[in-house]
C-alpha positions in Angstrom: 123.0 85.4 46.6 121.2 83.0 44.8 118.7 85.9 42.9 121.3 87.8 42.1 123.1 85.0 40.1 119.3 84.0 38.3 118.7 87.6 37.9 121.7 89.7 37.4 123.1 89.2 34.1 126.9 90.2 33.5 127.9 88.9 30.4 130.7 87.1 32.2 129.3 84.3 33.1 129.5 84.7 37.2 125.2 85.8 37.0 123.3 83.5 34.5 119.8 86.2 34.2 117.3 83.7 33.5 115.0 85.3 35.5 114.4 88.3 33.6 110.9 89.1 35.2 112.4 90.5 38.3 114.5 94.2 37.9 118.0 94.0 38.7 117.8 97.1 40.7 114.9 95.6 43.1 117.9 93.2 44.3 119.4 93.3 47.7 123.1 93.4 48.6 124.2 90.1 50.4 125.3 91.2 53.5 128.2 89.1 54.8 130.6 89.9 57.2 133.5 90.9 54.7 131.1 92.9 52.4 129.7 94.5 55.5 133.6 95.4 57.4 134.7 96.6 53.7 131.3 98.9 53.7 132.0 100.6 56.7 135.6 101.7 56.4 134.6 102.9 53.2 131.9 104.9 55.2 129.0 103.3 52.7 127.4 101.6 56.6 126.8 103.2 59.3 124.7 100.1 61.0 127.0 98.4 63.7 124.5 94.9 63.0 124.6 92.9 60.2 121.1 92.1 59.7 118.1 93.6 57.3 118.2 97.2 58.5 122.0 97.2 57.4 121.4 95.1 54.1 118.6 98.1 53.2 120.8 101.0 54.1 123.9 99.4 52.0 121.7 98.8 49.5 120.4 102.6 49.2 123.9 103.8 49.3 125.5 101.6 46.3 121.8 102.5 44.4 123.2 106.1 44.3 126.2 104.8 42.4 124.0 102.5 40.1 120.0 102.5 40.7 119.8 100.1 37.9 122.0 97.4 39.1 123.2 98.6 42.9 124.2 95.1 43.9 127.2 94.6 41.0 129.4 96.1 43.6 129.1 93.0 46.0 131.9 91.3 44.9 134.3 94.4 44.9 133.5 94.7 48.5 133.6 90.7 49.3 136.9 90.3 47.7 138.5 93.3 49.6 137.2 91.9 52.5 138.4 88.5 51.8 142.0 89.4 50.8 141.9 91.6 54.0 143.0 94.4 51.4 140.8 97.2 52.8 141.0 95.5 56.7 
């Protein structure tokens, strides 16, 4: 979490991008356990584990929406987890 917020800049003020060295599309999703329940009834995880494998398979799905910037959708899928809107 903490690289995407120095890397990732969104002009909104939720990522700062000072670190401007590293791509935004080398970043990894954060994995939690809403972002990961949200992923899988959307059919975007297949993995049943939360762990690395599952963060690198996310990850390659949401780059085929953006492969610039594939972890802007994190907190899309955090908050619908969170507000139990897509559980």
């Amino acid at each position: 979490m903490y690289l995407r917020w120095m890397v990732r800049n969104d002009k909104q003020g939720v990522d700062f991008g000072l670190w401007q060295d590293i791509p935004m599309s080398k970043l990894l999703i954060p994995l939690d356990i809403h972002t990961a329940t949200v992923a899988r009834k959307l059919g975007l995880l297949t993995r049943k584990q939360n762990d690395f494998i599952a963060v690198m398979e996310l990850t390659e799905v949401l780059r085929k929406f953006d492969p610039n910037d594939p972890v802007k959708y994190d907190y899309a899928l955090f908050g619908a987890g969170v507000t139990k809107t897509m559980i």
